[in-house]
C-alpha positions as CSV (number, residue, x, y, z in Angstrom):
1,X,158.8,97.0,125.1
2,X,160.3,97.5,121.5
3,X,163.6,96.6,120.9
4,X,165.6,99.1,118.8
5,X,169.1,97.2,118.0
6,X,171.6,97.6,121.3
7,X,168.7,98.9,123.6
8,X,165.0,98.1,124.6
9,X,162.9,101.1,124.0
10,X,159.3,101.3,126.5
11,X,156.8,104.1,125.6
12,X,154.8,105.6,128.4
13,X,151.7,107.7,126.9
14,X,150.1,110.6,128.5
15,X,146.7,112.2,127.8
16,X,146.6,115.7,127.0
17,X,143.6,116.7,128.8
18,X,141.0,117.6,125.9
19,X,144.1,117.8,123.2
20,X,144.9,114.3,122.9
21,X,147.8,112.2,123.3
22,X,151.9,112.9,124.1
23,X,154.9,110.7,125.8
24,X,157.6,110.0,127.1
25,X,160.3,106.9,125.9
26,X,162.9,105.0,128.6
27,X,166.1,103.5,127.1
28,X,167.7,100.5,128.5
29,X,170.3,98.3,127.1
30,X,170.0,95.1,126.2
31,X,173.2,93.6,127.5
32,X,172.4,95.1,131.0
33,X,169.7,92.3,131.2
34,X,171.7,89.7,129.5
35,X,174.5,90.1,131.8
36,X,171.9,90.1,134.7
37,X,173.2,93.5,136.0
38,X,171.9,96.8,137.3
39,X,169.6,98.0,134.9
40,X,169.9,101.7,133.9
41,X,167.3,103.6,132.4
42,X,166.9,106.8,130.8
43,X,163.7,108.7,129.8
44,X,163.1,111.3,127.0
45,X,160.0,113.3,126.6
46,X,159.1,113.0,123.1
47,X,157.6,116.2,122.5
48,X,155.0,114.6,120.4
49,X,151.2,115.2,120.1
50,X,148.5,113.2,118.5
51,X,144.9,112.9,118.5
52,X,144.7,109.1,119.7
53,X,147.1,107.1,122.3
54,X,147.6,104.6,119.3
55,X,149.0,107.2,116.9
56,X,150.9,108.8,119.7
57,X,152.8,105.2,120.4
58,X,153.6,105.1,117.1
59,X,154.7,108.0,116.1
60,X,157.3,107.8,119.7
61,X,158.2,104.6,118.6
62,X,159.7,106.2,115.2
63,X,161.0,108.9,117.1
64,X,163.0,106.5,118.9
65,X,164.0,104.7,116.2
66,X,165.6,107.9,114.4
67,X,167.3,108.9,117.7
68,X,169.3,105.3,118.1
69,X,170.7,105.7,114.4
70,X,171.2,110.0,115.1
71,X,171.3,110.1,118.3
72,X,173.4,107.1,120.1
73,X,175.8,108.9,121.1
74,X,173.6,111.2,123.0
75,X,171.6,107.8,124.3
76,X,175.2,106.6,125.6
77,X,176.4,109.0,127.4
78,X,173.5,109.7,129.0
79,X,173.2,106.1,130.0
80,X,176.4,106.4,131.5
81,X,175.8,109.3,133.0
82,X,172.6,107.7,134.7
83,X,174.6,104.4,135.7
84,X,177.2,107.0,137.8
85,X,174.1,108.7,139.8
């Protein structure tokens, strides 16, 4: 689990059958666990393909980094979203 300012990032890898390596990341926030409450998730294919599981976590995890700075509002609301389902 990677922490990525306001939210805990966890990468979930996924061979590529012969093609190598892709994933998917789940968003959480951080204060959900502080706060000992319900904790929502939300998961992102990455869209991402590498030759090796190692490059493929790494290159996820900088995907996910760009998308809390770019893309927080997008992360939000869909967190919010998820929390009303």
């Amino acid at each position: 689990m990677y922490s990525l300012g306001a939210y805990f990032l966890e990468i979930f890898p996924e061979p590529i059958p012969g093609d190598g390596w892709t994933g998917a990341a789940r968003f959480s926030r951080q204060s959900d666990y502080k706060r000992h409450a319900v904790v929502t998730t939300v998961t992102f294919p990455s869209h991402i393909f590498k030759p090796t599981r190692r490059l493929a976590e790494g290159a996820i995890a900088d995907w996910a980094r760009e998308f809390v700075k770019s893309g927080g509002d997008v992360l939000e609301s869909s967190l919010r979203l998820a929390s009303r389902a």
